[in-house]
N, C-alpha and C positions, 0 to 999 in steps of 0.2 A: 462629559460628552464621550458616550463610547464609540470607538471607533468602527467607522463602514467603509466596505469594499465596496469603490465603485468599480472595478475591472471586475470582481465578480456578479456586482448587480446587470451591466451590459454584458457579462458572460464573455470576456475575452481577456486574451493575458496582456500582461502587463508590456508587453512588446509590441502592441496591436499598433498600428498604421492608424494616422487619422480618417481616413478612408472606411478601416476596420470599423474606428469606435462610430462614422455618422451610420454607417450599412447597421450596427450593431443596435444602433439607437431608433434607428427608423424602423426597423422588423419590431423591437419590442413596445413601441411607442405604439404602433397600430395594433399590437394584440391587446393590451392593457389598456388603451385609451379608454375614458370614462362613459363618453359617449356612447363608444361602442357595448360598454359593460355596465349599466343602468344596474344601481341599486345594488353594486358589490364593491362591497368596501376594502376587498383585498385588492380587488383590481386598482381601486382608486389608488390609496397606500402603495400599489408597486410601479405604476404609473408617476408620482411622486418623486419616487426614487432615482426610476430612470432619467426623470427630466435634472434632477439634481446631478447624475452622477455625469450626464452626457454637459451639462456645463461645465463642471470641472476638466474634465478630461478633453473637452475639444478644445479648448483654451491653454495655448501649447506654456503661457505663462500658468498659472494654475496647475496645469499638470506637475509643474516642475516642482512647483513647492509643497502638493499634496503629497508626490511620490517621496520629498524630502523627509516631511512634516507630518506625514500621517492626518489622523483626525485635527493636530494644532494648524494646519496648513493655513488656515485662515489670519492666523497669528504670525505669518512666515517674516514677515518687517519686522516686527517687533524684534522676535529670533534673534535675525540678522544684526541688527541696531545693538543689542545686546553682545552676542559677540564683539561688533566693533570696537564698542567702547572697553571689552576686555582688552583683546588686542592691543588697545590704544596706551590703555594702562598699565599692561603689561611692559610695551617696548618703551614705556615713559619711565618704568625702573619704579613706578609707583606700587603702593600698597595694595590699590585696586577697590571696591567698594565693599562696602561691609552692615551691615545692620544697627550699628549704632547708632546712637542719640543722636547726632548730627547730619545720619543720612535722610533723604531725600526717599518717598513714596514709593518714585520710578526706581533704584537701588534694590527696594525688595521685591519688586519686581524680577529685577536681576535675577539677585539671592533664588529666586524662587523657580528659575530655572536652572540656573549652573550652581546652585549650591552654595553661593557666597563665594566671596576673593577672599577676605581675609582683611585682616586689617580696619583703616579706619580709610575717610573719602572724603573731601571736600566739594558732597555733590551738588552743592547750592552754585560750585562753578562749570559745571556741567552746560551745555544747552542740551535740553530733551525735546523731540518733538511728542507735537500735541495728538491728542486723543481723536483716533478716525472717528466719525460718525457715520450713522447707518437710517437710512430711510427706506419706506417702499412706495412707488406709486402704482395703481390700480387702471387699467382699463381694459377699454372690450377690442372685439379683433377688430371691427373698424379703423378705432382711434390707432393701435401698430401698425395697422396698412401704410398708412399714410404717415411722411415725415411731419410732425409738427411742435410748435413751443407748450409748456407749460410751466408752470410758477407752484414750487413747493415751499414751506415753510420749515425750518430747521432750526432748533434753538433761537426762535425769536425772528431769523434775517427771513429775506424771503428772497428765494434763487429762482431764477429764470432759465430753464433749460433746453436746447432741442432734441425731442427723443427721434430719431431716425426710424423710417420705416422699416419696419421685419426686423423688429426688438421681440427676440425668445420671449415664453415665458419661464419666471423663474429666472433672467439674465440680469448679472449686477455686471454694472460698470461705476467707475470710478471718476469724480471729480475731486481734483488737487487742489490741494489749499481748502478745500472749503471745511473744516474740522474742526477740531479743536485747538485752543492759542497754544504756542508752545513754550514750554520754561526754562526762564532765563533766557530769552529770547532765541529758543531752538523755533524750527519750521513750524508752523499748523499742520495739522493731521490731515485726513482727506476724508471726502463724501463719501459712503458707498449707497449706492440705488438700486435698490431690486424691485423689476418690475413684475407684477401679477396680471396676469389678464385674464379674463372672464370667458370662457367659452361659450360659443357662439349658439344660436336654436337650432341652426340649420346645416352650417358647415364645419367641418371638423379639422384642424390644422395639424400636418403632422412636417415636422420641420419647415421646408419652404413649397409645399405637396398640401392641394387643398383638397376635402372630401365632400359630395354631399351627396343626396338623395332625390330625384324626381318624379314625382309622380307624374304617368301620362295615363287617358282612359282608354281604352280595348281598342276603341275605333280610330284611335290615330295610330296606336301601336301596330295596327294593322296594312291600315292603309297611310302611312307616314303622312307628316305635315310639319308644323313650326309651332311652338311655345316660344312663351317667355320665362326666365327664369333671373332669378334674383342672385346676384354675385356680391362680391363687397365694394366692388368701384361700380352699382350699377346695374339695372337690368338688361340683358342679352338674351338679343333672338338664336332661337336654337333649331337645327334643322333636324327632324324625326325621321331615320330610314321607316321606310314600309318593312313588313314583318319583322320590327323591333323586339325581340325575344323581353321577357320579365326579368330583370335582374343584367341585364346587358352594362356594359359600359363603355362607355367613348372618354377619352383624353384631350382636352385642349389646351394644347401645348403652348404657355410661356402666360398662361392665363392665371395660375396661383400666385402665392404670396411673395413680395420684395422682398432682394434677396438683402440679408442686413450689412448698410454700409459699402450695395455694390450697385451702383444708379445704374438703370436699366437692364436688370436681371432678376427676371423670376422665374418660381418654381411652377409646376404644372395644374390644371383642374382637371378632376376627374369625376364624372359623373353617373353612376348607379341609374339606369329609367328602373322603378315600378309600375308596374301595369294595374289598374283599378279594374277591376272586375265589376261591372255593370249591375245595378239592384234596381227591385222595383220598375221590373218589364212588362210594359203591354202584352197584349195577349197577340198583338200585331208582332212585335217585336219575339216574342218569344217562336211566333212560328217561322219565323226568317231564322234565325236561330235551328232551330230542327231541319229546315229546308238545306242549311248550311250543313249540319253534321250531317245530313243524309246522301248532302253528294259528296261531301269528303269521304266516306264512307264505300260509295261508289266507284269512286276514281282507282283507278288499276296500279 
C-alpha cells in the first residue's frame, strides 16, 4: 500500500485547525462532487480521496495515529500491542521472541516489524488479542437521515446495530469485542463498519449542507406563488418571490441533514429555482408575449 497525503489531498498543512480541515473539505467536496461533475472520472477518483482523507483527519483519534503511522495507521493497535509485549519482555530480563520452531504466528508478526528480539519465546504463554474484523453496510440518504437498527451478518453470528442519523459516507466506526477470539485467552478483536451510501437523484449532500435543484415555469417565476417540493423527511410547501431570477437561490436554515450523534442539530437546505422556458405557444400566447416585449421596450 503506497502511501497518500491526505494534508495534501485537502490542500492544507499539517498544522491546520479542525476548522481548517472541515472549511478544507467542504470547498473541495463541492467542486468535485460526482453530481456536479457527470461522466468524469477524475472528478469522481478525487472526490474519493477527499471523502477518505477528511475522515481521517477530522477524527482527532485517527489523526493521531495516521500522523504516527503513515500509510500503516490502520495497523496502529497492532503497532502498539507489539511494542508492548517488547517492553514487557524486555523489563522481564526475558530473551524476547524470536522466529523459531516454537514461536507462535502472531511473533512473526512481531519479527516483521521490529526485526526480531532475538532469542527464543515461550509464545504459546502469551495472551494475544484476536483478529479485527471488517464489514460494510450500503445505503441510500434516506435510510442515514434517519436513526435506525439493522442486522449484519459476520463470520456466521448475526449483529444487531443502531446506525445514528448523519452517518458520513465512507465513515467506519468500531464495535468492541465483536472480532476475532483471542489466543490463549487474550481479548477478541473488534468490528470495523464502513458505511457506503448511494447518492441521491435529486439532492446532493455536502457534509451536513443539502443541495438540490427546482424547477419552476416562467409564469410563477414571474408572478410568485407556492410549489411543492420533495425533501428527505417529506414534501414541503415552498413560497415563490415574484420576479424570481433563473439560477437564484434561497437558504432554509436548519432544514438539511442531522448533525451525526448531535440530536437536534442540523445543517442547512439550499435551493437553486430554474426557470422552464415555455414551448409550444399559442398564437394567442405568443402575441401577449410581443405585447409584453413591446411595452418593456417602451418604458423610460
Amino acid at each position: 500500500m503506497n502511501f497518500i497525503d491526505y494534508y495534501k489531498i485537502l490542500e492544507i498543512s499539517k498544522t491546520a485547525t479542525p476548522k481548517d480541515i472541515k472549511n478544507a473539505y467542504r470547498k473541495l467536496a463541492r467542486k468535485y462532487h460526482p453530481d456536479l461533475n457527470p461522466n468524469d472520472e477524475n472528478s469522481k477518483k478525487k472526490f474519493q480521496q477527499i471523502n477518505e482523507a477528511n475522515e481521517v483527519l477530522s477524527d482527532p483519534e485517527k489523526r493521531k495515529k495516521y500522523d504516527k503511522y503513515g500509510k500503516d495507521w490502520q495497523h496502529a493497535d497492532k503497532f502498539e500491542e507489539a511494542g508492548q509485549y517488547r517492553r514487557q519482555s524486555a523489563n522481564a530480563g526475558g530473551q524476547g521472541f524470536s522466529g523459531s520452531q516454537n514461536s507462535s504466528e502472531f511473533s512473526d508478526f512481531f519479527e516483521s516489524m521490529f526485526g526480531g528480539f532475538g532469542g527464543s519465546a515461550r509464545g504459546s504463554q502469551v495472551k494475544y488479542r484476536g483478529e479485527d474484523y471488517r464489514a460494510e453496510i450500503h445505503l441510500n440518504l434516506v435510510e442515514a437521515f434517519e436513526t435506525h437498527k439493522q442486522t449484519l451478518s459476520v463470520n456466521g453470528k448475526s449483529i444487531r446495530i443502531t446506525i445514528p442519523a448523519g452517518i458520513e459516507n465512507g465513515q467506519t466506526i468500531k464495535i468492541s469485542g465483536h472480532g476475532g477470539p483471542g489466543v490463549n485467552g487474550g481479548p477478541k478483536g473488534d468490528l470495523y463498519i464502513t458505511f457506503i451510501i448511494k447518492s441521491h437523484p435529486t439532492i446532493i449532500r455536502l457534509d451536513n449542507d443539502l443541495y438540490t435543484t427546482v424547477e419552476i415555469d416562467l409564469y410563477t417565476a414571474i408572478l410568485g406563488g407556492e410549489i411543492i417540493i420533495d425533501t428527505l423527511s417529506g414534501k414541503v410547501k415552498l413560497k415563490v418571490k415574484p420576479e424570481t431570477q433563473n439560477g437564484s437561490k434561497i437558504k432554509l436554515t436548519g432544514k438539511g441533514f442531522p448533525v451525526y450523534k448531535s440530536n437536534g442539530k442540523f445543517g442547512d437546505f439550499y435551493i437553486t429555482f430554474r426557470v422552464k422556458i415555455p414551448t409550444n405557444l399559442t398564437e394567442k400566447q405568443r402575441e401577449l408575449f410581443s405585447e409584453l416585449a413591446k411595452s418593456q421596450n417602451t418604458n423610460p
